[in-house]
Every structure is written in structure tokens, then in C-alpha cells.
N, C-alpha and C positions, 0 to 999 in steps of 0.2 A: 448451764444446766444444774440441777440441784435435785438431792435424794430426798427421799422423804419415810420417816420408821415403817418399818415394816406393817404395822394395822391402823396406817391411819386409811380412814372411813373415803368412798367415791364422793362423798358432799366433802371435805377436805381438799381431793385432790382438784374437783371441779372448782374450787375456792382458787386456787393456785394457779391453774388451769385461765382465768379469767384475768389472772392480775398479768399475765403474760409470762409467768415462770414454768418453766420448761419441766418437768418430771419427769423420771423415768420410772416402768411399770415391773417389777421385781422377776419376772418370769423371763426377762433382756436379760439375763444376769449380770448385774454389778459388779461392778472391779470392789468395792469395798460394803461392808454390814457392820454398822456397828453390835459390838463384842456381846451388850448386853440383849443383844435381839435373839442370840441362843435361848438364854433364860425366859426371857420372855413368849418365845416362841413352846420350850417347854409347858408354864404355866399354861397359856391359850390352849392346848390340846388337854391338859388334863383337867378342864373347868369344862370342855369343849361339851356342850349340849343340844348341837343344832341339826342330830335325825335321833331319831327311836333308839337306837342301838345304847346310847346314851343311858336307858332305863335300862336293860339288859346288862351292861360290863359289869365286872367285877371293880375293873381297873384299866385305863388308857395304858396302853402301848407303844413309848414316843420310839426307842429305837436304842441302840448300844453301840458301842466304839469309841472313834476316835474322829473328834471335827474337822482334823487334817488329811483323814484319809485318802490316797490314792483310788480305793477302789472302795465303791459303793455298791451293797446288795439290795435290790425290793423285791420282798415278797407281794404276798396278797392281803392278808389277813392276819390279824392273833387266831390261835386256836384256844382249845381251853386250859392248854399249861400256861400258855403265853398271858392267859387272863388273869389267870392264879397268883400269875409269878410278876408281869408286868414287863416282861422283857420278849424279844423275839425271838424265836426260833431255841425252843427247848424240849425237852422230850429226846424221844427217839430221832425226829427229825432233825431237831437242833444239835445232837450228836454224833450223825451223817455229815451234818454242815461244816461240823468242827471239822472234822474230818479230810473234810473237800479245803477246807484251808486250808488247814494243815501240810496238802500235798501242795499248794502251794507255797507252803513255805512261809505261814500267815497264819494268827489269831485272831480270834473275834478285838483285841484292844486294837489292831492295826488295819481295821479297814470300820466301816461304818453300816449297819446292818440296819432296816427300816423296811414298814409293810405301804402298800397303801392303803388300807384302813388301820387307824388306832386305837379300835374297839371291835369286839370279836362277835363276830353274825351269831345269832341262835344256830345253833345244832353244828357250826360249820360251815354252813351251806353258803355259796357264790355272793360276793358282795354286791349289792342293788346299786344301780346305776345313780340315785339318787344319794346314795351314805357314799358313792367313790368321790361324785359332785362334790358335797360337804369338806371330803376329806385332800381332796386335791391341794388344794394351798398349805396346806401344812408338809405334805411331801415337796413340794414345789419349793418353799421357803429351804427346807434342811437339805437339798439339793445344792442351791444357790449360795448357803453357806459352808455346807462341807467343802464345795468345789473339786468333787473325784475327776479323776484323771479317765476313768472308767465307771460307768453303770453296769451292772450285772440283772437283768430282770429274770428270778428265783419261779420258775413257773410259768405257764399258760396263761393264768390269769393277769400276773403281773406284766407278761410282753404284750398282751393286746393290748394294756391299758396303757403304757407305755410309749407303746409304739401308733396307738392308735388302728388298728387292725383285727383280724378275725382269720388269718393263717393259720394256718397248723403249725402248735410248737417246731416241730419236726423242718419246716421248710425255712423258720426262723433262725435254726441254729447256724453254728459256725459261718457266722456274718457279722460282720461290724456297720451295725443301724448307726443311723443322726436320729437326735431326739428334739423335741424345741427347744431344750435349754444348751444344745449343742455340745450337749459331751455325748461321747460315741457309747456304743450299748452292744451287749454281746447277751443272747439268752442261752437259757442252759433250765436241766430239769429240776422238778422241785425235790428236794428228799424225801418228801412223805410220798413225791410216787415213786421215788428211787426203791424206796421199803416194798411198797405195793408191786414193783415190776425191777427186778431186782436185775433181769437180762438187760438192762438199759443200762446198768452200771457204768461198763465199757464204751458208752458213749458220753455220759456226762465224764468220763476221765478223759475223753477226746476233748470234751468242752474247758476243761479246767487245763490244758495243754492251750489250747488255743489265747484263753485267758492270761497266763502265764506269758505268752508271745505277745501279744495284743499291750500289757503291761510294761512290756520294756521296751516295745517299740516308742510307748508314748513318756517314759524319762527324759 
């Protein structure tokens, strides 16, 4: 069997495909990426111009930490700091966040933090099933190279998407989901509705206990 870089084209791999060589499809995840496919995976999101949103950003959003991470966060979206600034989870919310790691005993450099969209909707508003489309292989890809021990999906929007589903956050939590790329998944609230519903607190502190258990079990 034989790997093949991470953007070559379906007329490539059908080429491959033909002569009798075996490929494997990047969302199997690979035991090995070569190093330069980071960088390159960078560049491609920030050139990236394949929905509207693309006319609207300030700035793509690839994501912050650490490649070796243990534990991996997705959100949903940039907001309009995250557009500003080019990073996720800043503001108010990304202050909460710090926070929630904190208590685990954790910085934003030792885990790896990513939305699935890398460009931020007009006004806020729910990302279109079309620009999540778009955006999918690029979460896909920095999954398959991070290789977390744990996914953490940071909101509603991001466990449907996720997990593939339409649950209520609420019936989602404190579970350890499979995902297709078969690392296990724990959901938990987002901090900007932590800000907005502030009685919730005490359960996203359940969720970051659970987190914490879930993490050690998997050392």
C-alpha cells in the first residue's frame, strides 16, 4: 500500500487507482503525515477561496497549540475578535476558555484548539451547511495530524457537526462518543453561552471533571 500528499487531486488518485496501486484515503487515519504537510495544510486554508465567506473575512482562522496535543478543542466558527486577531477563541469567550483549562491544569500551548469553519459567517450567525461542506477537510486533515488522544466538541454547533446529529447538547454531555476518525469525543458548553447562562457554569465544571478522568484513563 502506498500514501499519497495530502492535496493530491481524485484524477491523481484514480491514475493510481488504475495502475493497481493501493492508496489509502486521509480521513482512515494514517499512522504517518509527512512533516511538511502542516505547512502546507496552513497555506491551503489561508489562500482558501472556495465559498463566499472568503469575500467577507478579515483573516482565516487555522487554529492555535500544540501538533502533539493530547487533547483537542472544536469549536464552531471565528467570531469577530477571532477575525481581527486570527486566532480562536479570544475575547471574553476565549478568557472563560482559558480558564476551563486552566482548571485542568492546561494552556492554550498544550492542547490544540480549532473551529470548523476558518472564516467567520457575517454577523455571527450559524454556519451554512454548504461553507461547513468546504471546510470539512481542513478540520479533517489537523485532526489526522494532531492525533488527540481526546476531542473536546466546544458547543452545540460543533457536536452536531461532529457527531453527525441533532440531540440536544444537554443529552450529549457526559458521554464518550466514537467519531469517524475514531478518537473518542466528549462535549461540553461553549463559553459564550457560559457568559449568556452563567447557572450552567456548574455543569460545564462537571464536564471539565469528566474531561480530566476521560484523559487519564486514555495515557
Amino acid at each position: 500500500m502506498t500514501d499519497y500528499h495530502p492535496y493530491m487531486n481524485h484524477s491523481q488518485l484514480n491514475i493510481l487507482q488504475r495502475m493497481g496501486i493501493e492508496t489509502w484515503q486521509l480521513r482512515q487515519a494514517p499512522l504517518e503525515i509527512p512533516q511538511n504537510a502542516w505547512e502546507n495544510l496552513q497555506l491551503a486554508v489561508k489562500a482558501c477561496t472556495a465559498c463566499p465567506l472568503a469575500c467577507t473575512r478579515t483573516q482565516t482562522v487555522f487554529g492555535v497549540g500544540s501538533t502533539k496535543a493530547q487533547l483537542m478543542l472544536v469549536g464552531e466558527a471565528p467570531g469577530f475578535y477571532e477575525d481581527q486577531q486570527g486566532e480562536p477563541f479570544v475575547g471574553r469567550a476565549g478568557k472563560l476558555l482559558d480558564a476551563m483549562l486552566n482548571a485542568l491544569g492546561l494552556t492554550r500551548n498544550d492542547v490544540f484548539i480549532a473551529n470548523i469553519l476558518k472564516c467567520r459567517p457575517p454577523n455571527n450567525r450559524d454556519p451554512l451547511p454548504e461553507e461547513v461542506s468546504q471546510c470539512t477537510p481542513f478540520l479533517e486533515k489537523q485532526i489526522a495530524f494532531v492525533k488527540p488522544k481526546l476531542l473536546v466538541a466546544v458547543g452545540r454547533i460543533s457536536a452536531h457537526f461532529l457527531l453527525k446529529t441533532k440531540s440536544p447538547l444537554n443529552t450529549l454531555r457526559q458521554k464518550i462518543h466514537q467519531t469517524s476518525t475514531d478518537t473518542p469525543l466528549i462535549v461540553t458548553y461553549h463559553p459564550a453561552y457560559l457568559l449568556r447562562n452563567p447557572q450552567d457554569k456548574r455543569r460545564a465544571w462537571a464536564d471539565l471533571q469528566f474531561i480530566r478522568r476521560t484523559l487519564a484513563e486514555q495515557a
